[in-house]
C-alpha positions as CSV (number, residue, x, y, z in Angstrom):
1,X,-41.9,-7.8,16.3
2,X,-41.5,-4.8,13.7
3,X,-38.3,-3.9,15.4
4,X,-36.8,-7.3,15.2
5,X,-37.8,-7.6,11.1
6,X,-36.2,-4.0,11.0
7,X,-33.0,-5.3,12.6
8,X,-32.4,-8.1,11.0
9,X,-33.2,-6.4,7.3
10,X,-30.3,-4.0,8.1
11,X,-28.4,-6.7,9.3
12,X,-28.8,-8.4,6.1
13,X,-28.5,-5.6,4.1
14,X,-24.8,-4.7,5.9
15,X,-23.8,-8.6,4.6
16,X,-25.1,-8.4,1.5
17,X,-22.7,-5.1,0.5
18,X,-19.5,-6.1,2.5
19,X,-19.8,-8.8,0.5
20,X,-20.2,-7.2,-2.8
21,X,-17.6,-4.9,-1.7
22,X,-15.2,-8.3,-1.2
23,X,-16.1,-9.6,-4.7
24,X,-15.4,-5.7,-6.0
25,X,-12.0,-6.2,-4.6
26,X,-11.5,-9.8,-5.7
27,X,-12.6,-8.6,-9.1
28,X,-9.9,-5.7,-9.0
29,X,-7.3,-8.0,-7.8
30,X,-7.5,-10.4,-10.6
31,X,-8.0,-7.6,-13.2
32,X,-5.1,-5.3,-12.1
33,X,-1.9,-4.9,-14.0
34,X,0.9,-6.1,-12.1
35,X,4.8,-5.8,-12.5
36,X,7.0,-9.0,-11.8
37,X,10.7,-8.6,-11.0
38,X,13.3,-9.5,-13.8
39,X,15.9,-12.2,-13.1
40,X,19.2,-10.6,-12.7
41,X,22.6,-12.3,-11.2
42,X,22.4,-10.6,-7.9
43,X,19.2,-11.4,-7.3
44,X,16.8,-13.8,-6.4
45,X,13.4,-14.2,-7.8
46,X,10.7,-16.1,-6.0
47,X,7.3,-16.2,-7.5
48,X,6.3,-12.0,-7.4
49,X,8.9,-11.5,-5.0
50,X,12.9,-10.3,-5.3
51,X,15.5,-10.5,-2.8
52,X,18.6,-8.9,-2.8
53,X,21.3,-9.3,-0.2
54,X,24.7,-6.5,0.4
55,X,26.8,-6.0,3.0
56,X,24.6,-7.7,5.8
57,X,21.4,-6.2,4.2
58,X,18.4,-8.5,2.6
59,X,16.5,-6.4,1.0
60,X,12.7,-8.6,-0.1
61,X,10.5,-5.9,-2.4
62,X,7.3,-6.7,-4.4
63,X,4.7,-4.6,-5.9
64,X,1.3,-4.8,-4.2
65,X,-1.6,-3.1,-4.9
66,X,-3.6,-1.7,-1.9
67,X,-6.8,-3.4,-1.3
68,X,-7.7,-2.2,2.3
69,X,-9.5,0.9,3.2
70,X,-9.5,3.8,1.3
71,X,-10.5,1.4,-1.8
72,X,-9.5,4.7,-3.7
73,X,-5.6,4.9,-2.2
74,X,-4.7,3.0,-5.7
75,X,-5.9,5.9,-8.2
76,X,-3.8,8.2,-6.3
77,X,0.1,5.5,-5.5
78,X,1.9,3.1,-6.4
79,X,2.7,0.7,-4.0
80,X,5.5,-2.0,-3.1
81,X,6.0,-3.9,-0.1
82,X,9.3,-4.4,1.3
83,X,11.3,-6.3,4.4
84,X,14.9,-4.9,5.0
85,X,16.7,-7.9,7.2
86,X,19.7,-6.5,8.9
87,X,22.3,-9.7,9.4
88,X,24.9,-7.3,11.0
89,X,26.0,-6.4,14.6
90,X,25.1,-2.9,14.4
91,X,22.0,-0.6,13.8
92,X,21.2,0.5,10.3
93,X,19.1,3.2,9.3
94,X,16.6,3.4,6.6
95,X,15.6,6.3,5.4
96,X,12.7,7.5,2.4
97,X,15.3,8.8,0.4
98,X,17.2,5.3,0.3
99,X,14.8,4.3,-2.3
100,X,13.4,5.7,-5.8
101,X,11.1,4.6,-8.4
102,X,11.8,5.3,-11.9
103,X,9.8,4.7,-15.5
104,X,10.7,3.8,-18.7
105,X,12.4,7.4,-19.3
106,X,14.1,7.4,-16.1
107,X,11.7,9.7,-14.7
108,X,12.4,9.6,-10.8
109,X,9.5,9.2,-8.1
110,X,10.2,9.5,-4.5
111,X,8.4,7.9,-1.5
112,X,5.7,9.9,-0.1
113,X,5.5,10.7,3.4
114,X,2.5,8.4,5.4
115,X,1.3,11.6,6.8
116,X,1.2,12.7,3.6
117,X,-0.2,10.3,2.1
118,X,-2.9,10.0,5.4
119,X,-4.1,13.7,4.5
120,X,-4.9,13.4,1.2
121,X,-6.9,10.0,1.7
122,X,-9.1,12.0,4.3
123,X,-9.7,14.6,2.0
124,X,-11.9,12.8,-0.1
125,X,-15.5,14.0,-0.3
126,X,-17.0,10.9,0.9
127,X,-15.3,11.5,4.4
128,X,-16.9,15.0,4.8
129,X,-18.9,15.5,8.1
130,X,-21.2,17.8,7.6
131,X,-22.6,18.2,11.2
132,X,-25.5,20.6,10.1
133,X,-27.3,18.2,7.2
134,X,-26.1,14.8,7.9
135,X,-27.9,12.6,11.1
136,X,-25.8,12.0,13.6
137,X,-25.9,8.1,12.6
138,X,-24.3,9.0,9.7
139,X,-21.3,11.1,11.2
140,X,-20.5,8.3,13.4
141,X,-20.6,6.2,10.3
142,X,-17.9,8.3,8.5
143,X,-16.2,9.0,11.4
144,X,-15.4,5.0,12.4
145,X,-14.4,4.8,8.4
146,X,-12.0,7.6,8.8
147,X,-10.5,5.8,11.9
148,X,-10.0,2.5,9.9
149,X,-8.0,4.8,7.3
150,X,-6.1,5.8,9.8
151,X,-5.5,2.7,11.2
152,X,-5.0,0.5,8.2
153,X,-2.2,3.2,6.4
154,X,-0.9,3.6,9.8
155,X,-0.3,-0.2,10.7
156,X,0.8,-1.0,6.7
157,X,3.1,1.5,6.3
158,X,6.5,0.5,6.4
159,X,8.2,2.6,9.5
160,X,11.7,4.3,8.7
161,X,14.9,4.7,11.4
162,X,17.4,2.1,12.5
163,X,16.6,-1.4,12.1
164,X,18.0,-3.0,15.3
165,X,21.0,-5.6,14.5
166,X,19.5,-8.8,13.8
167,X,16.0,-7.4,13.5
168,X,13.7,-6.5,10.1
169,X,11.1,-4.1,9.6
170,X,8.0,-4.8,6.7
171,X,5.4,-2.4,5.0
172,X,4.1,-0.7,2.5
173,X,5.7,2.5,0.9
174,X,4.0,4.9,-1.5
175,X,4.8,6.3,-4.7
176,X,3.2,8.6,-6.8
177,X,0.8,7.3,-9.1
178,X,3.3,5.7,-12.1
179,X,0.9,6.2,-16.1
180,X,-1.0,3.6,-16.9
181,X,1.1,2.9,-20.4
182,X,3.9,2.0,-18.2
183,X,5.3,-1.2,-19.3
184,X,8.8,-1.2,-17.1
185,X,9.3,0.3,-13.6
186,X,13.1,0.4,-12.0
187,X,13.0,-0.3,-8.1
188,X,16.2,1.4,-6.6
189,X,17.6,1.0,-2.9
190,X,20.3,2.3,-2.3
191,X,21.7,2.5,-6.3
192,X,20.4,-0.7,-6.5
193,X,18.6,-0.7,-9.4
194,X,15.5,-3.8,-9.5
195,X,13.6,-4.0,-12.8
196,X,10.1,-5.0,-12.9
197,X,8.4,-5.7,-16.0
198,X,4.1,-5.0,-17.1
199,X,2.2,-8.2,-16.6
200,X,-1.6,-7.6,-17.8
């Protein structure tokens, strides 16, 4: 009997925080700054979403702040997702350096490498297994939420190389952290330059 009252507290207990953790992240969500693309001729603006199509190319970008696993990715990147469409008859490659982000001085940010990005998020302190003062119930606790880092930045992540003909590829990419007084970011792919403007 004692068992089964034990059970279901931590049962309940486990709810009750994953879902303040989902209100924590609702709460972020709605709280966040976002950018919205500009309207320019070439492109097309749909809701927080612009599209830009050259030479067999549709290029879809948005920013999108990371709300998965590590909750803490967002101090360190800024984030956009993207779908590159390729309409032609041949293979085209994509590569990190095909896009940029840039501030309101033109400073230039590259896309960071997912393994990159994957090592820093395990170095956080909260992931440390220490195997000689922690139980072993709360290793394999850590351990399972290093594997959904993994897994979530791994699955998101957009994947670069040839995009078959007819065929798109989607995902997140990374960019260093852009300053919180930031009130313009420039999108670039391939010179293309996409403006999106601070919406609080």
């Amino acid at each position: 009997m004692k068992t089964r009252k034990m059970n279901n507290y931590k049962t309940n207990r486990r709810q009750f925080y994953y879902c303040l953790s989902l209100l924590f992240i609702l709460f972020l969500t709605g709280c966040s700054t976002r950018f919205l693309p500009i309207q320019s001729p070439d492109l097309i603006i749909a809701d927080d979403l612009a599209i830009y199509k050259s030479e067999g190319i549709t290029l879809t970008v948005t920013e999108q702040m990371w709300i998965k696993d590590p909750q803490f990715l967002s101090d360190h990147y800024t984030t956009f997702w993207i779908k590159v469409q390729n309409n032609t008859s041949q293979p085209y490659k994509i590569r990190p350096s095909s896009f940029a982000l840039l501030d309101e001085d033109r400073n230039q940010m590259d896309v960071q490498d997912q393994e990159q990005v994957l090592d820093l998020m395990l170095q956080n302190e909260t992931l440390y297994i220490d195997r000689f003062l922690m139980s072993t119930q709360s290793q394999q606790e850590i351990l399972q939420k290093r594997q959904l880092i993994q897994k979530n930045i791994m699955l998101d992540s957009f994947s670069f190389g040839d995009i078959l003909p007819h065929a798109s590829k989607q995902g997140i990419i990374f960019f260093p952290k852009v300053k919180g007084n930031i009130n313009q970011l420039v999108f670039v792919f391939n010179n293309k330059e996409i403006t999106f403007q601070r919406i609080k």
